[in-house]
C-alpha positions as CSV (number, residue, x, y, z in Angstrom):
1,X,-8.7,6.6,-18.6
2,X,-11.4,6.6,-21.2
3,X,-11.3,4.9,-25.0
4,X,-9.0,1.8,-25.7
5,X,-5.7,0.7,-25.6
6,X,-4.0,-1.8,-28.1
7,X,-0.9,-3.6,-28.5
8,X,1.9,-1.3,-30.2
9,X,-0.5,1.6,-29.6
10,X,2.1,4.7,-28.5
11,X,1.0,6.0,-24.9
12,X,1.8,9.1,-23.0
13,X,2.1,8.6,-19.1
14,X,2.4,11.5,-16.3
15,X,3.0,10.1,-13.0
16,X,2.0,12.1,-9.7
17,X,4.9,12.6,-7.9
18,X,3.3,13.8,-4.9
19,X,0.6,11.1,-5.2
20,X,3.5,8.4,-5.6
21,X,5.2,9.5,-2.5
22,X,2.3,9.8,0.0
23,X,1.1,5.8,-1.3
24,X,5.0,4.9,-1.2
25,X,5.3,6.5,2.7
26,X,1.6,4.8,3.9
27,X,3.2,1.5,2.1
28,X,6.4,1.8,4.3
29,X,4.4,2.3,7.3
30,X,2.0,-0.9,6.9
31,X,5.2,-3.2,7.6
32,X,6.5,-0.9,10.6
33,X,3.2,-1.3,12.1
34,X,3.5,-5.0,11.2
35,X,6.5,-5.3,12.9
36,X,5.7,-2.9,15.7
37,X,2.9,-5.1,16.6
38,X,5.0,-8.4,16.8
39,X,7.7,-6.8,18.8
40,X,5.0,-5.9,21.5
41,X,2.4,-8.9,20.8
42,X,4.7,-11.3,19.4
43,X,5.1,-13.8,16.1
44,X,1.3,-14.6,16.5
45,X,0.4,-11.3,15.0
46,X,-0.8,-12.2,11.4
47,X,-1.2,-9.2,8.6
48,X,-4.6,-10.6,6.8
49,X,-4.9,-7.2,4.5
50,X,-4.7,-3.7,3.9
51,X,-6.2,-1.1,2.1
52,X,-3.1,1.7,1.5
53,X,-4.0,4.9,0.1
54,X,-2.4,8.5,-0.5
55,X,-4.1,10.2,2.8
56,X,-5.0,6.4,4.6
57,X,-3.9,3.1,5.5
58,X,-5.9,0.4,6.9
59,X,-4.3,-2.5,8.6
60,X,-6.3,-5.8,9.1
61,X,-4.6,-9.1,11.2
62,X,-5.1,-11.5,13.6
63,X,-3.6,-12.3,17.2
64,X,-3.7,-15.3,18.8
């Protein structure tokens, strides 16, 4: 986005479908990895970030 935006300025917004669903899927898949890892680690599994992105994930935590 380039310029500026002000309040009761009128705004035309295109969202990327395809872009959507790919962050929406990686999104979904951070908390079955989350829970994945705590049904084979256990409850001491802790999620401490992650970086989700339309062709990544990354998936920081702590054991013990």
């Amino acid at each position: 986005m380039n310029g500026s935006v002000f309040i009761n300025d009128n705004l035309t917004v295109k969202i990327d479908c395809s872009h959507r669903k790919s962050i929406s899927i990686n999104h979904s898949d951070t908390y079955l990895l989350r829970s994945s890892l705590r049904e084979i680690l256990g409850n001491f599994v802790l999620q401490r970030g992650s970086s989700i992105k339309s062709d990544r994930l990354t998936f920081d935590f702590c054991y013990g």
